[in-house]
TITIKE-576167 format. One record per residue (C-alpha): residue number from 0; residue in three letters; x, y, z. Coordinates in Angstrom, 3 decimals. Example, Ala and Ser with C-alpha at 12.3 -4.5 7.8 and 13.67 -1.06 7.14 Angstrom:
2
{r 0,"ALA",{12.300,-4.500,7.800}} {r 1,"SER",{13.670,-1.060,7.140}} 
This chain:
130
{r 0,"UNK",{3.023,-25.540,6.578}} {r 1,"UNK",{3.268,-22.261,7.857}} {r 2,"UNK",{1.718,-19.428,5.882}} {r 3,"UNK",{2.721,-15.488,6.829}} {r 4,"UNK",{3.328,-12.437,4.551}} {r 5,"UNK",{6.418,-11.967,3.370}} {r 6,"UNK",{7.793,-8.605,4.982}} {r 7,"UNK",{12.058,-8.860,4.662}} {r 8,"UNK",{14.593,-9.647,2.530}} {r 9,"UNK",{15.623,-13.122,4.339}} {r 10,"UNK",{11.942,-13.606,4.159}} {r 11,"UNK",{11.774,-13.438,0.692}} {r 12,"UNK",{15.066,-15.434,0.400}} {r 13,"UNK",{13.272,-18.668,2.448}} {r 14,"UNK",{10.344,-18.618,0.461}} {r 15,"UNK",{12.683,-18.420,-2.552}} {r 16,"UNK",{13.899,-21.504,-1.642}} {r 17,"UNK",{10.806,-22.975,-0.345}} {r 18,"UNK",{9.212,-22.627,-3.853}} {r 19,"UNK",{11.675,-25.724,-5.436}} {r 20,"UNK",{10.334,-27.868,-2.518}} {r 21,"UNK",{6.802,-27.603,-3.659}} {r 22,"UNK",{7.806,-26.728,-7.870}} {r 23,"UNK",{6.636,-30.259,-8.810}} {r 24,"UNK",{3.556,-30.578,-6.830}} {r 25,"UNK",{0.346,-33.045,-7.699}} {r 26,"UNK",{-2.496,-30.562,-8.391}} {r 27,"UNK",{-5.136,-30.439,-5.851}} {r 28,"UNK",{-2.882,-31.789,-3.430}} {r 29,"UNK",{-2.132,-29.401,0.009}} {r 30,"UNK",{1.176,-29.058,-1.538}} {r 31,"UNK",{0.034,-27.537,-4.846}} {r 32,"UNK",{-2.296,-24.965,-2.802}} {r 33,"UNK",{0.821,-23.919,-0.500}} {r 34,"UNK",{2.817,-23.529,-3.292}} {r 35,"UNK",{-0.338,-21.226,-5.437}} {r 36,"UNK",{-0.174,-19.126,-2.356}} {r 37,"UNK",{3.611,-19.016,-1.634}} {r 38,"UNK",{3.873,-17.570,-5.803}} {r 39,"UNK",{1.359,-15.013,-5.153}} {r 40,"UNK",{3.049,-13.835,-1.829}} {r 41,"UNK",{6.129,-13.722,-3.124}} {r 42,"UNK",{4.931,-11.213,-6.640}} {r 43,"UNK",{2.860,-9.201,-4.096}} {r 44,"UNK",{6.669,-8.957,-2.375}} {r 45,"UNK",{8.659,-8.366,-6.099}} {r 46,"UNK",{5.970,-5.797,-6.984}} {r 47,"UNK",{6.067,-3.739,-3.782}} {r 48,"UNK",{10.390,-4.118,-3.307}} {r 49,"UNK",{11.380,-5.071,-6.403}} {r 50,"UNK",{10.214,-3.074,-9.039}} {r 51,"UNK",{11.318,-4.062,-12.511}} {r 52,"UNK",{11.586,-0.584,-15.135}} {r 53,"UNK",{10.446,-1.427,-18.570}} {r 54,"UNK",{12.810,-2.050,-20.992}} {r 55,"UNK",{13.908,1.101,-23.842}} {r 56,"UNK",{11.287,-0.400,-26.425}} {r 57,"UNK",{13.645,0.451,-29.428}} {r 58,"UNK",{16.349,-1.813,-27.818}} {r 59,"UNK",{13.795,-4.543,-26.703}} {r 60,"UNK",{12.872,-4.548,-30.314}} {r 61,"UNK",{16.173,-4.748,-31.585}} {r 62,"UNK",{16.824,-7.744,-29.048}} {r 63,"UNK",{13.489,-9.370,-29.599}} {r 64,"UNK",{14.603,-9.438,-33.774}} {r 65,"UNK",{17.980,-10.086,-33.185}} {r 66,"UNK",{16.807,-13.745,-30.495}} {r 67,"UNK",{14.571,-14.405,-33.437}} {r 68,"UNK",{16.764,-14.152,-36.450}} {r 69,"UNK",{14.347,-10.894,-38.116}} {r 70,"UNK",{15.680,-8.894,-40.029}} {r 71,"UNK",{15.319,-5.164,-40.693}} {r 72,"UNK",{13.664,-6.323,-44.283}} {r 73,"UNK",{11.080,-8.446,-42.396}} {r 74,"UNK",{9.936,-5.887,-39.991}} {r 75,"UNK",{9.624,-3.523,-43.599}} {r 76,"UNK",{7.627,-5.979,-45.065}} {r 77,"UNK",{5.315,-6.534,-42.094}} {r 78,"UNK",{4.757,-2.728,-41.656}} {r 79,"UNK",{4.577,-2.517,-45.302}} {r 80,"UNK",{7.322,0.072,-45.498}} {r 81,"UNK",{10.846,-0.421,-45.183}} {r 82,"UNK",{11.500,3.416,-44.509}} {r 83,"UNK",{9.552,3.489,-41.321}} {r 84,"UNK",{11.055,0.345,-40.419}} {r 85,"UNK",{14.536,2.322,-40.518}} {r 86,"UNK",{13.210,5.218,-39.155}} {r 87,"UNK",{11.757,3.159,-35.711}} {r 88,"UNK",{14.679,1.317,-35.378}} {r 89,"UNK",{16.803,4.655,-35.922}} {r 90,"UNK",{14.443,6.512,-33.286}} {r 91,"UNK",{13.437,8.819,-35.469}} {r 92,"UNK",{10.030,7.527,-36.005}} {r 93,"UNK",{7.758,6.647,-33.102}} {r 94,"UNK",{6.521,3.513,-32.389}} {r 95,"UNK",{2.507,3.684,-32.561}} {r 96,"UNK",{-0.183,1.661,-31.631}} {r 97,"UNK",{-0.556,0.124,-34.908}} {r 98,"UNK",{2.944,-0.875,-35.257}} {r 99,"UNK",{3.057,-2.419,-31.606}} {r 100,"UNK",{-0.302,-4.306,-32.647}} {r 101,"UNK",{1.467,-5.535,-35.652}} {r 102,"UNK",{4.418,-6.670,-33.584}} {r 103,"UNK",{2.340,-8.430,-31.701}} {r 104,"UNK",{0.203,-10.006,-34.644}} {r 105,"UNK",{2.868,-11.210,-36.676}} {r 106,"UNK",{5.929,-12.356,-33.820}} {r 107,"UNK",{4.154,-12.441,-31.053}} {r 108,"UNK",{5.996,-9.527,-29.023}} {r 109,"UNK",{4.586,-8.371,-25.608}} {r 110,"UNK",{2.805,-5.035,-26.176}} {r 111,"UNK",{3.909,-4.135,-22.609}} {r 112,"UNK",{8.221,-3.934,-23.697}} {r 113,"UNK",{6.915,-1.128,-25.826}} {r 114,"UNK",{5.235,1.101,-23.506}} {r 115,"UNK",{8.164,2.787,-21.781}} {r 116,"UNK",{8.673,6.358,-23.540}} {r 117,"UNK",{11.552,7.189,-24.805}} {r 118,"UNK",{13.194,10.381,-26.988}} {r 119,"UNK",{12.987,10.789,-30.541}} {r 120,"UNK",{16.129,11.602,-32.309}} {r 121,"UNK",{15.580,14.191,-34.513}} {r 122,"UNK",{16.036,13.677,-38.351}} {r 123,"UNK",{18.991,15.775,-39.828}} {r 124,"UNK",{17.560,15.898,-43.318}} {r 125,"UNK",{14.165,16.817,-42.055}} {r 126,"UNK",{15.713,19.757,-40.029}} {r 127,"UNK",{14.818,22.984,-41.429}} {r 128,"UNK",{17.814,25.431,-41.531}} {r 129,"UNK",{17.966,29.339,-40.469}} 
């Protein structure tokens, strides 16, 4: 077994492929500790060449309820207010800490598809006129 850092793209390519040889490896075996270091090589690799942009959180919410079969009503009755609910979906209320820690609470969502900013839209019957 020959351990080195993974510096190209073919390198990362072989070690892609070198990862199903050692997948279903006894633990504590030689095999199992070539195959630890192998998956931390290769995210030190994704992280530096591969970057992966956080998702809009307003659509990963939307596709997060929508996988799960939640409805608009649910996500009202966990924030306890089916206006806001609207209004975050919408983008014309913010998603806050709170409301990501209840997403989190109640379904489970990763706090970390929420964290990319995004715009508000602004509210038309808000809007003050001239």
């Amino acid at each position: 077994m020959n351990i080195r850092p993974i510096r190209t793209p073919e390198d990362y390519g072989a070690a892609l492929k070198m990862i199903d040889k050692y997948w279903a490896s006894e633990e504590g075996t030689e095999n199992s500790d070539y195959f630890e270091i192998l998956c931390a090589l290769i995210m030190v690799y994704e992280k530096e060449n591969r970057p992966v942009d956080l998702p809009d959180p307003i659509e990963a919410l939307k596709y997060y309820m929508q996988q799960d079969g939640h409805p608009v009503e649910e996500l009202g009755l966990i924030l306890k207010d089916q206006t806001l609910a609207q209004k975050i979906l919408g983008k014309s209320a913010s998603l806050t800490l709170p409301v990501v820690y209840q997403l989190y609470k109640h379904w489970e969502y990763p706090p970390v598809s929420f964290l990319n900013p995004y715009k508000l839209i602004s509210d038309p019957l808000r809007e003050e006129t001239p």
